[in-house]
N, C-alpha and C positions, 0 to 999 in steps of 0.2 A: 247074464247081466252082472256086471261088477258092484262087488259093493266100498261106496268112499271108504277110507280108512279112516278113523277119525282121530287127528294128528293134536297133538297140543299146541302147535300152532291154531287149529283151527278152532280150539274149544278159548281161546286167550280171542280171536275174533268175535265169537259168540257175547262173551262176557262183555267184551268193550262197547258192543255193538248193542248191546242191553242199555247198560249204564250213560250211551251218547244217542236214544231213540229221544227224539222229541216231548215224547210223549209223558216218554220218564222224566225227564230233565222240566216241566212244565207240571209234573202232579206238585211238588213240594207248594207252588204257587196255589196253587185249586185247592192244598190243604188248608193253607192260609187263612184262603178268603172264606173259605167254610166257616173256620174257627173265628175268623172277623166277626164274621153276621150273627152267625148262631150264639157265639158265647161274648166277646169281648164287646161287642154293640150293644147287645142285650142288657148286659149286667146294671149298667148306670141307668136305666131306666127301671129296672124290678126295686122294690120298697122290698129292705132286707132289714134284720133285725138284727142283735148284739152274735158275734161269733155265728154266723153263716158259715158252712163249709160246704161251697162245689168240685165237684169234680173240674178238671179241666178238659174233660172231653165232653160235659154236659151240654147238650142244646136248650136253648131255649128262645121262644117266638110270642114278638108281642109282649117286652117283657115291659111296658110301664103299664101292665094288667096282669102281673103276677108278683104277689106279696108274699115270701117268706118270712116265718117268726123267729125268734130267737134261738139259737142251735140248732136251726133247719142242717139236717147233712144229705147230700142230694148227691148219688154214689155216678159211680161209672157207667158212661154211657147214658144216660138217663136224659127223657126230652120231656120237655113242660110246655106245653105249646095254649095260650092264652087265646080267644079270642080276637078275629081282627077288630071286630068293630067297639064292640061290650062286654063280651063276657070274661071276667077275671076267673085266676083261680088262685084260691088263698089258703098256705097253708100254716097250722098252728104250730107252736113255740115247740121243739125239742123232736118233733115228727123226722123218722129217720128212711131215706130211701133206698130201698138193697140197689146193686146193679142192673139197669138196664127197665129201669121202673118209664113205662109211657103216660102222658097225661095229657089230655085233648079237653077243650073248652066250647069244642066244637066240632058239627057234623055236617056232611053233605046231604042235601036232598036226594030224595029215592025217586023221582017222577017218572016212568016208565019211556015218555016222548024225547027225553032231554039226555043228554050227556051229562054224567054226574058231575064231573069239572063244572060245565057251565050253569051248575042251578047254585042259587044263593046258598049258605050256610047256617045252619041253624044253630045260633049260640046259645049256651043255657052253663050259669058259673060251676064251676064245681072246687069244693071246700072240704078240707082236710082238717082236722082237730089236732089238737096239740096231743103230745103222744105219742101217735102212729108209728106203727112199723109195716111200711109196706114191704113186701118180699121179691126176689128177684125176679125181673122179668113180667111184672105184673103189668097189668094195663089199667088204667081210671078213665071211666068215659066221661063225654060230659053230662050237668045237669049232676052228677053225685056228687053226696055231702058225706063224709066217713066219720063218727061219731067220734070223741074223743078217746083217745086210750086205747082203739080199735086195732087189729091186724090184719093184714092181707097174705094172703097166703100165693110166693113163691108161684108165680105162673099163670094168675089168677085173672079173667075178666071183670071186672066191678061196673054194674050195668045199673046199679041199683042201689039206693042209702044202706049205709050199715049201721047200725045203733051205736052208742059208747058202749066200749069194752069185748065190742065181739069181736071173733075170730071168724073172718069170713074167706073161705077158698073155693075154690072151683070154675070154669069156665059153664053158664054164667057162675061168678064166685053167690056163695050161698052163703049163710051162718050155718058154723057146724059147732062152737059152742061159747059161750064166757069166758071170760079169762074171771079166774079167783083170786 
């Protein structure tokens, strides 16, 4: 069996043939309208306070049900996802988010008979104190309150209230101690 040669002519077809697919020529758009819905539609509807800082690749959903305070900094990557119907999530004045921080206001039903898409949503708020540091890549379910001055530790599930001033890690995240 022969094998093609592969000719620099054929590798400059390859290339063009990349950059003139459909498909590529039509993502810039789809990134667009991502960044329409999820960030630039959002924003004028969230109740932000003095010196806000988002990221510009931050999501967020439902945002006239999410209240950031004053020097909220809400890192890369990062989604805040509010309730559709009621449930807000509100977070206090100076609370900083590492990269890639999730935050849900809401759950799916678990009903064995049903498709979890089509069972209603169980909303329940969940509130952040001023202070916080949450850590990268963490998760906030909903229905949790995180005390003031509290941390989250880097990777962490939060399934459950944290008191002020604790440091809580782990999947589920735990209190492992004070801050002094």
């Amino acid at each position: 069996m022969a094998v093609k040669k592969n000719t620099p002519w054929m590798r400059i077809r390859r290339l063009a043939a990349s950059f003139l697919s459909p498909r590529v020529l039509i993502h810039p758009f789809r990134m667009l309208h991502y960044w329409g819905y999820a960030h630039a539609l959002q924003r004028p509807r969230m109740t932000l306070g003095r010196d806000v800082r988002l990221a510009p690749n931050a999501s967020f959903r439902n945002g006239e049900r999410i209240e950031l305070g004053d020097q909220v900094q809400i890192g890369e990557y990062c989604a805040i996802w509010a309730g559709r119907e009621s449930a807000w999530v509100r977070v206090g004045a100076r609370t900083t988010f590492g990269p890639d921080v999730f935050v849900t206001a809401a759950d799916y039903g678990l009903a064995r008979n049903q498709r979890i898409t089509d069972q209603p949503m169980t909303e329940r708020e969940v509130v952040i104190g001023p202070d916080c540091w949450i850590g990268a890549k963490a998760v906030i379910t909903a229905g949790v309150t995180l005390g003031e001055g509290c941390v989250i530790g880097a990777g962490s599930v939060v399934t459950k209230d944290v008191p002020p001033f604790a440091i809580a890690a782990g999947i589920p995240a735990k209190v492992i101690r004070e801050r002094v």
